[in-house]
N, C-alpha and C positions, 0 to 999 in steps of 0.2 A: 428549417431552422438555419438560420447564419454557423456560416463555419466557426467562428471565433466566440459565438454562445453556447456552440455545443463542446469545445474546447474547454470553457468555464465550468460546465455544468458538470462536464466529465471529469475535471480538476476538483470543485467542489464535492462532490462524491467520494474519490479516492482519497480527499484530506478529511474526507467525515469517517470513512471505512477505518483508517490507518489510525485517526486518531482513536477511535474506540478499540482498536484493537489493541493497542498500548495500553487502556485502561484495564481491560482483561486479561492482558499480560501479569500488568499488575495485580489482580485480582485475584490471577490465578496462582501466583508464584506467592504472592502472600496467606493464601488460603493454605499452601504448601506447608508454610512457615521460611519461607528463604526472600529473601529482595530483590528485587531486581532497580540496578544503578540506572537512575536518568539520571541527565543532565538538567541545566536550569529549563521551566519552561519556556523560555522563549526560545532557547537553544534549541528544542526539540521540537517544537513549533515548527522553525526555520528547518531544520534536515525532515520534518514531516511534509510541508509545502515542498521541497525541492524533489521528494521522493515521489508525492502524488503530482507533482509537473510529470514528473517523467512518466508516471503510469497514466495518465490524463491523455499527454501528448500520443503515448503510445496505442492508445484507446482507441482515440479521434482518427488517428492513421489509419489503425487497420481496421476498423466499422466502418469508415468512410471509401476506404480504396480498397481495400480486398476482403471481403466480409467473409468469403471463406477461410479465413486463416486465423481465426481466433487464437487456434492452440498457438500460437506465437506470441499472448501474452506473457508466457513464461520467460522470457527473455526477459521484459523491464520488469520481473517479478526479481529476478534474479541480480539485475543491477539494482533494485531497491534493497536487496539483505547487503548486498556489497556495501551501499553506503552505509545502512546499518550497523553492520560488524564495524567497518573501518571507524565510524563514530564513537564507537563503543567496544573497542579494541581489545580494552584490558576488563571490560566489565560485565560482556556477555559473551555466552556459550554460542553454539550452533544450535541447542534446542529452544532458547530464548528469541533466534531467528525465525527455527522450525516453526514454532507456538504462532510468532506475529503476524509471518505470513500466513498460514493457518486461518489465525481470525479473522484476519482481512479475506481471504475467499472467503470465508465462510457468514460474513457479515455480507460482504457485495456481490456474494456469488449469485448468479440468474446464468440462464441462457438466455443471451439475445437472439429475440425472433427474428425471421429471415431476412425485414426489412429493414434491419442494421440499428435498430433503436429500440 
């Protein structure tokens, strides 16, 4: 597969992951009884695409050059709650991060097989 498809494909993924996880964020915090603050959707849309670029990008790197080093996804796992909080400053906790990231492994969690896909 072309570099720059499987780039997409892996961008499309992590904005399908992310976005649902946000929905079960929601879901869950309201099943709670409590809110949780978004922004407008487009806004969130926008920090959602920029967050799965970076775990897309980060994906592609290392499945493609160092297949052993998966457990290095935590790193853009990490810059993605950063954007997060920062987006969401005054309106979410650390557990409202915990949660997001959370469903997003647990939505796009797999082990990739040896041959990197």
């Amino acid at each position: 597969m072309h570099a720059a498809l499987q780039l997409i494909v892996f961008w499309a993924l992590a904005f399908a992951t992310l976005s649902a996880a946000l929905v079960l964020l929601n879901v869950v915090y309201t099943l709670l009884g409590s809110d949780v603050v978004f922004r407008s959707l487009r806004q969130e849309a926008a920090i959602a695409g920029v967050a799965s670029l970076i775990e897309a990008g980060s994906a592609w790197v290392i499945i493609s050059f160092v297949p052993a080093a998966v457990r290095a996804m935590f790193i853009p796992a990490l810059i993605v709650a950063i954007i997060y909080k920062f987006t969401h400053l005054e309106d979410w906790s650390r557990y409202h991060l915990l949660l997001l990231l959370l469903f997003q492994i647990v939505l796009g969690g797999r082990e990739f097989p040896s041959n990197g896909l």
